[in-house]
C-alpha positions as CSV (number, residue, x, y, z in Angstrom):
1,X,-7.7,47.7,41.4
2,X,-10.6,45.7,39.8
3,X,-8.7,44.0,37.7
4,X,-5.7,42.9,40.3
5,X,-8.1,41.6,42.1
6,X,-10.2,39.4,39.5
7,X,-6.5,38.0,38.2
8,X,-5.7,37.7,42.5
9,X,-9.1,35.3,42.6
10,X,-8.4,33.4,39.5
11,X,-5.1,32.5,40.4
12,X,-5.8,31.7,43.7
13,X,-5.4,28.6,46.1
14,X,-8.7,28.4,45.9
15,X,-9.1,28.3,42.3
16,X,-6.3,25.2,41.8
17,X,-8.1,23.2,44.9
18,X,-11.3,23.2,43.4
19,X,-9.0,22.5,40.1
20,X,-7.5,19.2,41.8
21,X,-10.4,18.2,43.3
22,X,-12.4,18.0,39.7
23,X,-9.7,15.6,38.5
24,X,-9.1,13.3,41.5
25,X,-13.0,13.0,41.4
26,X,-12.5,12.3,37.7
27,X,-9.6,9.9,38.3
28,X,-11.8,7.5,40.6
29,X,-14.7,7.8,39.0
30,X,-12.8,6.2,36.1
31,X,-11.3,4.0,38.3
32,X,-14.6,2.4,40.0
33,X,-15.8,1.9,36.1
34,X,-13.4,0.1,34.8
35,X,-13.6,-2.1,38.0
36,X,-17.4,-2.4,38.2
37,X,-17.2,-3.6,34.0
38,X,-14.3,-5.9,35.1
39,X,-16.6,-7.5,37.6
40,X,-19.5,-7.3,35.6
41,X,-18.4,-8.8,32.5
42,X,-16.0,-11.1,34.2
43,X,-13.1,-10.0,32.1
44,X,-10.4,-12.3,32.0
45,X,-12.4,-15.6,33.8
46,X,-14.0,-18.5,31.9
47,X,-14.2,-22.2,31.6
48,X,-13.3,-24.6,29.0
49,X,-16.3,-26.2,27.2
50,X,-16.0,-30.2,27.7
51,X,-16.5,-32.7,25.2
52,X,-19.9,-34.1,25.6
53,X,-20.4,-35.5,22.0
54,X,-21.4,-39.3,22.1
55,X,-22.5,-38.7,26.1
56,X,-25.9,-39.7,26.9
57,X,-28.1,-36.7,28.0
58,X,-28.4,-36.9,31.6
59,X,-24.5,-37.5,31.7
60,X,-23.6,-34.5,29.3
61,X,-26.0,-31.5,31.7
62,X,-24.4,-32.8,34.5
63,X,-21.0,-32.2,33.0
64,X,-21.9,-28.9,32.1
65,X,-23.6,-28.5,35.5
66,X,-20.0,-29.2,37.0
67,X,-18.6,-26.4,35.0
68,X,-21.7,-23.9,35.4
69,X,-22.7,-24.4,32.4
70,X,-26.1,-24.6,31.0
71,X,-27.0,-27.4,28.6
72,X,-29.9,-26.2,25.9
73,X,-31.7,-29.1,23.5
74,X,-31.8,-27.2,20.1
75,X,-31.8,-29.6,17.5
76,X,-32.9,-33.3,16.9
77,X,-31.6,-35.7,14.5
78,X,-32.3,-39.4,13.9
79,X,-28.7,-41.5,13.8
80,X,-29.7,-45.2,13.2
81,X,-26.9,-46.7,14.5
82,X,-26.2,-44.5,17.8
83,X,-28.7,-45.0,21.0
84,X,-31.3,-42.5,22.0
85,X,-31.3,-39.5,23.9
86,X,-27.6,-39.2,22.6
87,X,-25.8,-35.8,21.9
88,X,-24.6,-36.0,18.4
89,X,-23.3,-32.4,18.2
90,X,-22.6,-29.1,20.4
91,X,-22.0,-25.5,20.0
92,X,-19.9,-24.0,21.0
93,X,-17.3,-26.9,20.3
94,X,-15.0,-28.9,22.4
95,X,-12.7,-26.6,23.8
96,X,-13.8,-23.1,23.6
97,X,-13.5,-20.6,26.4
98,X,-16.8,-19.1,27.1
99,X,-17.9,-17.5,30.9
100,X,-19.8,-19.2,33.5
101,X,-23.1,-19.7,33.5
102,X,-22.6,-19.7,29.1
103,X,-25.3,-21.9,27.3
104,X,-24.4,-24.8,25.3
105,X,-26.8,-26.0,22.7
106,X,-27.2,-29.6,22.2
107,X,-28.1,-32.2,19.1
108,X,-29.5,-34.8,20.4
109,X,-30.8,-38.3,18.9
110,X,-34.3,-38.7,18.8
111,X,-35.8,-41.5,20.2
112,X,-37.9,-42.7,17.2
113,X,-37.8,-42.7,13.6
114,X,-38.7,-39.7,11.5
115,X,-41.5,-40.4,9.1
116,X,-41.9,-39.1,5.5
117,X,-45.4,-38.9,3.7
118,X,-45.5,-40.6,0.4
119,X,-46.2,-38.6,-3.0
120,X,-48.5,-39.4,-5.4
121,X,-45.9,-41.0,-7.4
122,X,-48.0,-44.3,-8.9
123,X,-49.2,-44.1,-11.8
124,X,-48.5,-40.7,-12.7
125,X,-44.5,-40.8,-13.2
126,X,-41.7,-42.5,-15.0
127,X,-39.3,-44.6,-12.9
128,X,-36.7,-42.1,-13.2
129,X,-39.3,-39.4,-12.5
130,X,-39.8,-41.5,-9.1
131,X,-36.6,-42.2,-8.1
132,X,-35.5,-38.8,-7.9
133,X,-38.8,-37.6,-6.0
134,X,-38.2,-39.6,-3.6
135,X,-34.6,-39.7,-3.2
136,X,-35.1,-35.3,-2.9
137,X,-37.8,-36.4,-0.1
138,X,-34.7,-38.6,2.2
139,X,-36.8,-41.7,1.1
140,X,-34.6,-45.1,0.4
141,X,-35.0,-46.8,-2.6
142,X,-34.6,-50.4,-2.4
143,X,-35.1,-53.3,-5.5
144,X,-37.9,-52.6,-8.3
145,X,-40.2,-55.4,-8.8
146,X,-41.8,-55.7,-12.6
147,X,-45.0,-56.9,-13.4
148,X,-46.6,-56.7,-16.5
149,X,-47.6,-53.1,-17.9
150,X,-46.3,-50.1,-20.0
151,X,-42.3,-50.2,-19.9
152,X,-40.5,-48.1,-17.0
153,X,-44.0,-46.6,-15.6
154,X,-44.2,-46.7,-12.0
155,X,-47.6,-48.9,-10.9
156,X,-47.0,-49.2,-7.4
157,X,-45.2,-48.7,-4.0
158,X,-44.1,-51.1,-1.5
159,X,-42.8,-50.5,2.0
160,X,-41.9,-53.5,4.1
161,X,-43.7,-56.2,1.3
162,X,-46.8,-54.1,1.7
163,X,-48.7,-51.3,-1.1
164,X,-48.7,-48.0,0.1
165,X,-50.5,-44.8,-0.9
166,X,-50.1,-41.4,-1.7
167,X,-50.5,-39.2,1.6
168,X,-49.6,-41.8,3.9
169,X,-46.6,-41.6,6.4
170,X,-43.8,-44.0,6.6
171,X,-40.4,-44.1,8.1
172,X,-37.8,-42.6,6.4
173,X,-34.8,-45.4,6.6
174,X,-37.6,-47.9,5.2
175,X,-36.8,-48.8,1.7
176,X,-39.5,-47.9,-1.3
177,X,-39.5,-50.6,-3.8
178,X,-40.9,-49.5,-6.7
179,X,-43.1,-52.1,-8.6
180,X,-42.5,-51.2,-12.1
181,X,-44.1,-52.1,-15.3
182,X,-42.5,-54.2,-18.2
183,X,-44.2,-55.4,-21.3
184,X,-41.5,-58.9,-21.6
185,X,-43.1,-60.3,-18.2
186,X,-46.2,-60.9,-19.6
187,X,-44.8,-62.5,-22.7
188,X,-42.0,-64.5,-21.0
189,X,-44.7,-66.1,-19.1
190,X,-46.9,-66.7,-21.8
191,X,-44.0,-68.5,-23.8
192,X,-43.4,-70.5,-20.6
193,X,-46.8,-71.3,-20.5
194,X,-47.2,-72.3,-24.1
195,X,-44.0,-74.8,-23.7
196,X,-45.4,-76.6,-21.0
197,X,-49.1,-76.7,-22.5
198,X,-47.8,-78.5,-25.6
199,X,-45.2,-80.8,-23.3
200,X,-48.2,-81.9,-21.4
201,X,-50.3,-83.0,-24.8
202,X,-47.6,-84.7,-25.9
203,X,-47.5,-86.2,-22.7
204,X,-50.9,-87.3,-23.0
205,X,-50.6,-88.3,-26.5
206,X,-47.7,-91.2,-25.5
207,X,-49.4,-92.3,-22.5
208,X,-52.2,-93.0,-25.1
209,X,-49.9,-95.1,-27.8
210,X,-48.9,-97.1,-24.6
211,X,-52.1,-98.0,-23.4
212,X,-53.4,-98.6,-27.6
213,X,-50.2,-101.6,-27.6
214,X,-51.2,-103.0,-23.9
């Protein structure tokens, strides 16, 4: 009797109810997640990301803005030929589908020009030595100048027809003229020198013989 009525209580209506019950619960619980992560993580919804490359700054946020978007300055760089405040890149790119309220980083131009500080370069290097220094630091190099010294030894620098030092800052898009030494200016001007020295006595010496036969 025991045992017909355990197996009458297992099987029972009540048994399946309570069966049912746990997996409609189950059902919408399932249910309300996948809806709550739909909503949360706006699955399905986004924006296009505009093209605000080559917009000025106040003009590319409120783009953005338009879009719920948030613009972000990340980066600087110095373009000589674009304006100020400029946005030279952006990421993520033109065209991308991100959600609202996504931040795009910015590139913008800076406003003045980046400065470099000079290496002790005179005196201690080689012209080649110096050129490459320099060219590894961003500097420009513009036209050597030679005056008289040891052959292809650096004596100087120049930045816009004046000497500069080591340790001291410059802009970068400035060219560096390297004043360079060369044993044939010295000698070149000595020979010119010595030519017009003797033109001049002889010169002299005529003028002389004229006034001697007057």
């Amino acid at each position: 009797m025991a045992l017909e009525e355990f197996r009458r209580k297992l099987f029972g209506p009540v048994v399946y109810w309570n069966l049912i019950a746990m997996v409609l619960v189950g059902v919408a619980l399932c249910i309300g997640l996948v809806v709550w992560m739909t909503k949360y993580t706006m699955h399905g919804e986004g924006v296009d990301v505009p093209d605000v490359k080559g917009m000025m700054l106040n003009d590319a946020e409120y783009a953005l803005e338009r879009l719920e978007l948030l613009a972000v300055i990340v980066d600087s760089a110095y373009v000589r030929e674009q304006p100020a405040g400029i946005v030279l890149d952006q990421k993520p790119g033109f065209g991308s589908r991100v959600k609202s309220g996504r931040e795009i980083y910015l590139t913008i131009n800076q406003k003045q020009t980046p400065t470099n500080t000079i290496p002790d370069i005179a005196g201690n290097c080689s012209r080649r030595e110096a050129e490459a220094r320099l060219r590894s630091l961003g500097f420009n190099i513009g036209p050597m100048e030679f005056v008289p010294g040891d052959p292809d030894w650096v004596i100087a620098l120049k930045v816009n027809g004046r000497e500069v030092y080591s340790g001291e800052r410059v802009p970068c898009d400035a060219p560096v003229v390297l004043v360079v030494g060369n044993s044939n200016v010295g000698s070149e001007e000595d020979e010119f020198g010595d030519y017009w020295g003797d033109s001049s006595d002889d010169e002299t010496e005529v003028e002389d013989g004229y006034e001697e036969e007057l």
